[in-house]
C-alpha positions in Angstrom: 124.2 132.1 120.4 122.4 135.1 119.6 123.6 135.2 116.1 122.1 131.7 115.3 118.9 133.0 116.5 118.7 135.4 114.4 119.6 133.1 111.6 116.9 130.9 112.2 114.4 133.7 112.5 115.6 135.2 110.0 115.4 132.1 108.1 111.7 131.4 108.3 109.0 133.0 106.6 107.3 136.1 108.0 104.2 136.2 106.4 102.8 133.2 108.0 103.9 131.2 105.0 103.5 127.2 105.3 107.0 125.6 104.8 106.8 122.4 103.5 109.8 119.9 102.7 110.2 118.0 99.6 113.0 115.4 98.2 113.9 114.8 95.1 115.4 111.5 93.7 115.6 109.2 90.6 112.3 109.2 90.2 110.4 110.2 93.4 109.6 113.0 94.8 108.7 112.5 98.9 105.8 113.6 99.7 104.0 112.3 96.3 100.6 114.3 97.3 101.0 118.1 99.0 97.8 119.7 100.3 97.5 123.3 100.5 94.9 125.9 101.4 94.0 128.5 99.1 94.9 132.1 99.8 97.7 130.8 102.3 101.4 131.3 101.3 103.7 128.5 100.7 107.5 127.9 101.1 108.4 124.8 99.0 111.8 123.5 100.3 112.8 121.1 97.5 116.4 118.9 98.4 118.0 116.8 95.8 119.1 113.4 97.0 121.4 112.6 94.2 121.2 114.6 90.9 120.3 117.7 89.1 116.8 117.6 89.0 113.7 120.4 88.5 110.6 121.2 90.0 107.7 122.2 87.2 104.1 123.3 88.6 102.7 124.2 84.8 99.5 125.6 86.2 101.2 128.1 88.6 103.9 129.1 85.6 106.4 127.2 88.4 109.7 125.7 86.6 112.9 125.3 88.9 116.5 124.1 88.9 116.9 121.8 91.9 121.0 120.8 92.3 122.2 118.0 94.3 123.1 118.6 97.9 121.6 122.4 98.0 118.1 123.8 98.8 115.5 125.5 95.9 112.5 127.5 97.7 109.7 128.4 95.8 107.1 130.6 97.3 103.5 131.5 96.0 99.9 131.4 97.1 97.6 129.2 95.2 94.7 131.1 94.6 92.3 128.3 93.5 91.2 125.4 94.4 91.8 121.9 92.5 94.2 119.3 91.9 97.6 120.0 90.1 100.6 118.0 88.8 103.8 118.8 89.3 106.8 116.7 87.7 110.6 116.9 87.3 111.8 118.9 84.4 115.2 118.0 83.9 115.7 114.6 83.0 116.9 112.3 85.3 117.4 108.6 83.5 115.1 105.9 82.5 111.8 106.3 84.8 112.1 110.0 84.4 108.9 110.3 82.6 107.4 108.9 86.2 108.7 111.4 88.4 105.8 113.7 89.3 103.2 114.5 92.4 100.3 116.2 92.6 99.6 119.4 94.4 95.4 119.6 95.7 94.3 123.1 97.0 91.1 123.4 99.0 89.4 126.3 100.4 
């Protein structure tokens, strides 16, 4: 029992990072719309539902694998505020082109 619980804690972040889920599937990612604050740290837990599939955040130099049945974290702190697309980078099929979100940062 103890042994899990250090798993878990070791698990989350320490720096008071927010952890947020994402999923990944032809040709959605869930949630569509993140909201962040500036200056806090971010854990982006990305699951793919199906297929190979990546995770590109051009405006924070972010581009990431995300395989099929495993778990891609990608930490960083925005540090302004605005709204930013993010979209798959590996492609995924017909309806690829559509598979994006947006990321808004306030302060």
């Amino acid at each position: 029992m103890i042994s899990l619980l250090l798993a878990a804690a070791l698990a989350l972040p320490n720096d008071g990072a927010q952890v947020i889920q994402v999923s990944a599937k032809k040709f959605e990612f869930s949630p569509a719309v993140i909201e962040l604050k500036i200056g806090v740290p971010v854990v982006l837990e990305i699951t793919s539902l199906d297929r190979k599939h990546g995770f590109a955040l051009p405006d924070f130099k972010i581009d990431e694998q995300v395989e099929a049945g495993g778990v891609t974290r990608i930490r960083f702190v925005p540090d302004r505020a605005g709204t930013f697309a993010f979209h798959c980078s590996v492609f995924c099929g017909s309806g690829h082109e559509d598979m994006g979100g947006t990321i808004v940062v306030k302060t």
